[in-house]
N, C-alpha and C positions, 0 to 999 in steps of 0.2 A: 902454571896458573893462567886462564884465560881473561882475555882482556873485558871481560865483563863481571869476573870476579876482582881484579885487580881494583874496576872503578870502585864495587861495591864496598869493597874494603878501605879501600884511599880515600871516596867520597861523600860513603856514610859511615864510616866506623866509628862509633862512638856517640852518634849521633840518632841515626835512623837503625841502621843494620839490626843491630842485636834485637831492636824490637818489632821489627817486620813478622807478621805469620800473615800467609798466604794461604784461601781457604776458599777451597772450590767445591760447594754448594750444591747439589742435584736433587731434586725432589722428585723425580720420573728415575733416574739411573741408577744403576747398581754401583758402589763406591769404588767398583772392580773393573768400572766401565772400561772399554779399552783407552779412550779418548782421555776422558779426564782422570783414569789413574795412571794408565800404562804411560799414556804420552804428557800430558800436560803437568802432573803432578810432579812427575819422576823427574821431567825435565827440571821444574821450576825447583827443587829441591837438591840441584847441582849447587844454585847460584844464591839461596835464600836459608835461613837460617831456619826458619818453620816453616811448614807445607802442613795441610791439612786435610784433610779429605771428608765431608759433612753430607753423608749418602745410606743408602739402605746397605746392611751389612749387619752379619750376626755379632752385635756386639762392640765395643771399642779394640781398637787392636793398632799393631804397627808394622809397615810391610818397610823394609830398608828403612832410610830415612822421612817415609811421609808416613804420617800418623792418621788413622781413622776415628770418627769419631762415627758410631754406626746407629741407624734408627730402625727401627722394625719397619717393614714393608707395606704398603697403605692398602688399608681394608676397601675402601673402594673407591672409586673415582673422583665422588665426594668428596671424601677424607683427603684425597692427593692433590686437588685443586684448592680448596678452600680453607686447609685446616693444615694440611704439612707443609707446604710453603713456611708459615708462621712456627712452626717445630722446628724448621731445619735453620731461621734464622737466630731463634736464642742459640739451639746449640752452636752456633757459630764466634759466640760472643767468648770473646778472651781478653788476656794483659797486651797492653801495648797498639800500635799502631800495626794495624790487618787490612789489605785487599780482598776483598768477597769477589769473586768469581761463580754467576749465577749461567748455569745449565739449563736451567726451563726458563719457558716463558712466565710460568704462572707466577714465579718467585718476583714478577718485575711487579706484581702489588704493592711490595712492600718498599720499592724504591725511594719514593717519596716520604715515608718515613723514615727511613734510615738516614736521607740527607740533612731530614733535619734536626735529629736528632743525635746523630753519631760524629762521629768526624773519617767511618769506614771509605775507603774508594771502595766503587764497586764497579765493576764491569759484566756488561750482558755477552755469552757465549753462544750463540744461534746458531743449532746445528741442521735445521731444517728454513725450510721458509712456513711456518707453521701457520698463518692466515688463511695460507692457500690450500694447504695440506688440511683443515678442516672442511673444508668443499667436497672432499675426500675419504673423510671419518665413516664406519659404516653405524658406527654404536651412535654419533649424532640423527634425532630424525631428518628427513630429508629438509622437511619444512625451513630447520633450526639453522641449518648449517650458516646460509650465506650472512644469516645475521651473527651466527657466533663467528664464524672468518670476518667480518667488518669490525667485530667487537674485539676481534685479537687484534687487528690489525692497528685499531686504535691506540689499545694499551701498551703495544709494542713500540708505536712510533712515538707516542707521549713519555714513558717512564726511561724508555732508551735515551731519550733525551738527556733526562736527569743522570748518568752512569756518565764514569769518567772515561769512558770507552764500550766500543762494540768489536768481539771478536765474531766473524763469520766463518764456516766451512769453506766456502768460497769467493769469487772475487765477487760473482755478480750477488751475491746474498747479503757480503759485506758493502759491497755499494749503495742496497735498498735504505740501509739507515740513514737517515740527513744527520750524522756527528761528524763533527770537526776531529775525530782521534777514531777510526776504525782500522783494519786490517783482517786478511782473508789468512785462515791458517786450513791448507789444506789435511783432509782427515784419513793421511797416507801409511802405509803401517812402518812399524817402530826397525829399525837397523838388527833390534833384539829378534824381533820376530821372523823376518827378514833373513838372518844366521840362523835360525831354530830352522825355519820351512825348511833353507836349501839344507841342511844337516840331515832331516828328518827323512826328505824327499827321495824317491826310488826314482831309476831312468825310467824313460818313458816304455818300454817292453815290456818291465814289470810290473806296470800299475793295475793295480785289481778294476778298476773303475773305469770306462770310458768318457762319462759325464756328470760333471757337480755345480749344484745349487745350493749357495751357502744363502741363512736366513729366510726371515719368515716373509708370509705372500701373503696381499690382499686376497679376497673372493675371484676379484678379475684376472687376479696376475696368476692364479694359480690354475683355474681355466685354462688360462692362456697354455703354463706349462704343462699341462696335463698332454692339449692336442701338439705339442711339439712332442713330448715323448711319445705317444702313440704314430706319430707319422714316422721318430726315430725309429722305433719297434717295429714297423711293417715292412721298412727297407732293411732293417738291419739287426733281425730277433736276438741275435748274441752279445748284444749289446749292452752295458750293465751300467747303471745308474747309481748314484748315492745324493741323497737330499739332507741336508742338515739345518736342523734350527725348525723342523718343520710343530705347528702346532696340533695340542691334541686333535681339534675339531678336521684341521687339512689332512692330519695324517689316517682319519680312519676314512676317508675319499680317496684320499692314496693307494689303502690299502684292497678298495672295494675293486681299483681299476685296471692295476698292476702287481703281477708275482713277484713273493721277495726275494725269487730267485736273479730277479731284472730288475727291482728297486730295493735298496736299503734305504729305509728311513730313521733318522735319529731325530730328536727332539733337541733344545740348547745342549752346548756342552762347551765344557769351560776354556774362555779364549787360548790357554794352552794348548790347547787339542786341537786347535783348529788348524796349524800347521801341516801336523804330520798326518792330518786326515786329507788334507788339500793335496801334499803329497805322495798320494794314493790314487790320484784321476787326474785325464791326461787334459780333457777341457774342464774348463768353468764357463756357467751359463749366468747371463741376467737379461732378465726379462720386465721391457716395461712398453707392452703394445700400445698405449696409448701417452702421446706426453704431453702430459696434464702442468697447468702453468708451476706448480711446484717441484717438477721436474728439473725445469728451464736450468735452476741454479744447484739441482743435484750433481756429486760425483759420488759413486758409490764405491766405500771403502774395500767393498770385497773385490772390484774386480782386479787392486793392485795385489790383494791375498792370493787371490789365483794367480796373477804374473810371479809374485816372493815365491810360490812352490811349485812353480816352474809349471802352470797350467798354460795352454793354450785357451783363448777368450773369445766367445762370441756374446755378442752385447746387440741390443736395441740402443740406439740412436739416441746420446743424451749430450746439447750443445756446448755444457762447462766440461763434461769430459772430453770429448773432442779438442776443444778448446786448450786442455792441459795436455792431452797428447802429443798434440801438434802431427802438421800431416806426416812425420818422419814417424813416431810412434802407432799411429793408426795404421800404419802400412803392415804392421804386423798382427792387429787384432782386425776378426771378422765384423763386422758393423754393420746390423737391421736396420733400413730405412722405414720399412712398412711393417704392421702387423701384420705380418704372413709367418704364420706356424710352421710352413713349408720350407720357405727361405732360412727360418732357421736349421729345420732337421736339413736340411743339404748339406748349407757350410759344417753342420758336427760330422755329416756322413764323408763329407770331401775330406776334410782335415784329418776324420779318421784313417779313410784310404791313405794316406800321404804320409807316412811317418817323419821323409823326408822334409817337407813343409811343417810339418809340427816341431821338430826339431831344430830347424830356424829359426820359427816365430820363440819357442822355447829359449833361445841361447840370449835374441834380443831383447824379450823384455826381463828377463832376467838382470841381466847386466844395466839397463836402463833402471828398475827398480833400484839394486845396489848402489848404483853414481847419482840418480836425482829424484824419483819416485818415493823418498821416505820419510818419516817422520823428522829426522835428524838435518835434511837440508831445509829444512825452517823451523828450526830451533828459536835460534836466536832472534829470529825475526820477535816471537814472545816473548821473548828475555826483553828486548829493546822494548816492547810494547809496554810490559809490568814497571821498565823503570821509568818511563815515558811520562806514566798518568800517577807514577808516585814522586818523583823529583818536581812535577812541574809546581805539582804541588806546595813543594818544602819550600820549591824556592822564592816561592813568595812572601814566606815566613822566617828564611835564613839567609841573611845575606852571604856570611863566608863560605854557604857552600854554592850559591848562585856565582861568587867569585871565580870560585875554583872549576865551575864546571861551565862558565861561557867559551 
């Protein structure tokens, strides 16, 4: 038994425990998300007696220990900002004393009702820096943006207020909030996924692929990769590609530009798969020419997917991942300063010449993923977080257990 189960036992058994359900909220995500089911749910259902999952999904259903509770998928923008938010919070409502854990931003409307009416903690989940990331929207008109980025930024910094905590993706995202209780949980993939990739994963000799791009692409970003693959393909026509997560509209440009004897393209496919297809190509690409201020506090979850299945990584210049590397870790990924298409197709065509160099970079971040890259070395960090902003609570209301726990 671990010592966070032992307090919860010792410290609220009979008191809090039994009645705790934990209920992580998404009105944009799939209930399947990697983040908030794979990692955050599963986690918090080692140490808690109900887990809940309140997200889009056919249906109610129950995966291991965390339960769904599933909403149909929102009809349009409208509907998902205005109108499910407030869907997703009745269905949230149960016996006993509940943490809400809210995944959009749009759900922070409801905060200021909830406080005062409930007696729920809730805490705001921020997986993007979303204010700034609307300056960026392409479906916002250009006119609207900077007023709708000021008008999120408002509601973000007001209703976070009101939440007895703010979880970030990262450190500097988790900083931007003025609360007295946040912490940065990086959005690294799971120990499970991790054992899947390397099980899945061929050596590097046999990989069908030379290079993959997991997820989907702005207008700009995918530009962007178009003329890195075409500068790959002039130096290097035997070349073979595979693109995943691409959408309909990017993928029929894909297909206008490139033979699918030299691109495969798939459309989402379920985070299962996402291993043993990473397992299949020898780099992973990401691409971000321009870094735009919502980048600043980006790390992007797929480049530690390529490290799990043993890809080698070229990447555009992003300072929180830098930052988590650290210069021991970067020494083994290639790293874009500039927008140059060029710079990129070299470092893929250099690393490809070099099997020996790829096989290096292969072994270290491999081993680096496994010891400290995962979901599972900041675990607990969230475990301490959830009992944090619910004992502080109690014990303003229970003395013997504010006894027992100074």
């Amino acid at each position: 038994m671990t010592g966070h189960e032992i307090w919860l036992n010792e410290g609220l058994e009979g008191q809090l425990a039994s009645g705790i359900e934990v209920v992580l909220v998404s009105s944009g995500h799939s209930a399947l998300d990697h983040r908030v089911f794979d990692k955050e749910a599963v986690t918090l259902a080692k140490y808690f007696p109900r887990v809940r999952v309140v997200a889009t999904h056919a249906g109610d259903d129950r995966r291991g220990r965390v339960a769904i509770t599933g909403l149909p998928a929102s009809r349009s923008r409208l509907d998902r900002f205005l109108l499910r938010p407030l869907r997703c919070l009745l269905a949230a409502r149960g016996e006993g004393l509940r943490i809400l854990i809210l995944h959009d931003a749009e759900l922070l409307w409801w905060v200021p009702v909830l406080k005062l009416f409930t007696g729920w903690r809730v805490i705001y989940d921020v997986h993007e820096d979303f204010s700034q990331l609307m300056l960026r929207r392409e479906w916002i008109p250009k006119a609207l943006r900077r007023h709708v980025s000021r008008a999120l930024e408002l509601l973000e910094k007001t209703c976070s207020r009101l939440c007895d905590g703010v979880i970030g993706v990262t450190d500097v995202l988790a900083d931007k909030f003025d609360h007295r209780r946040h912490i940065a949980l990086y959005n690294l993939p799971s120990v499970a996924f991790i054992q899947e990739a390397e099980t899945q994963s061929r050596p590097l000799a046999e990989r069908e692929y030379d290079l993959v791009h997991l997820g989907t692409l702005s207008r700009e970003r995918l530009e962007f990769l178009k003329a890195v693959l075409a500068g790959l393909f002039a130096r290097k026509p035997e070349a073979r590609v595979l693109l995943i997560g691409v959408t309909p509209a990017h993928e029929e440009k894909l297909r206008a530009h490139f033979p699918p004897e030299r691109v495969t393209i798939m459309g989402a496919v379920r985070y299962q798969q996402v291993g043993s297809l990473l397992g299949n190509c020898r780099i992973g690409i990401n691409v971000h020419p321009v870094l735009y201020p919502h980048l600043r506090c980006a790390v992007p979850v797929k480049v530690f997917e390529y490290m799990a299945a043993g890809c080698n990584v070229v990447t555009s210049y992003l300072p929180e991942l830098h930052r988590l590397l650290g210069n021991e870790g970067m020494q083994n990924v290639m790293t874009i300063y500039t927008p140059d298409t060029e710079r990129f197709a070299d470092e893929v065509i250099r690393l490809l010449n070099s099997r020996e160099l790829m096989a290096s970079h292969q072994a270290a971040l491999m081993q680096r993923v496994r010891a400290q890259w995962n979901w599972e070395s900041t675990e607990e960090k969230l475990v301490d977080f959830i009992l944090t902003v619910l004992v502080r609570k109690e014990l303003r209301a229970d003395g013997e257990i504010s006894d027992r726990q100074r």
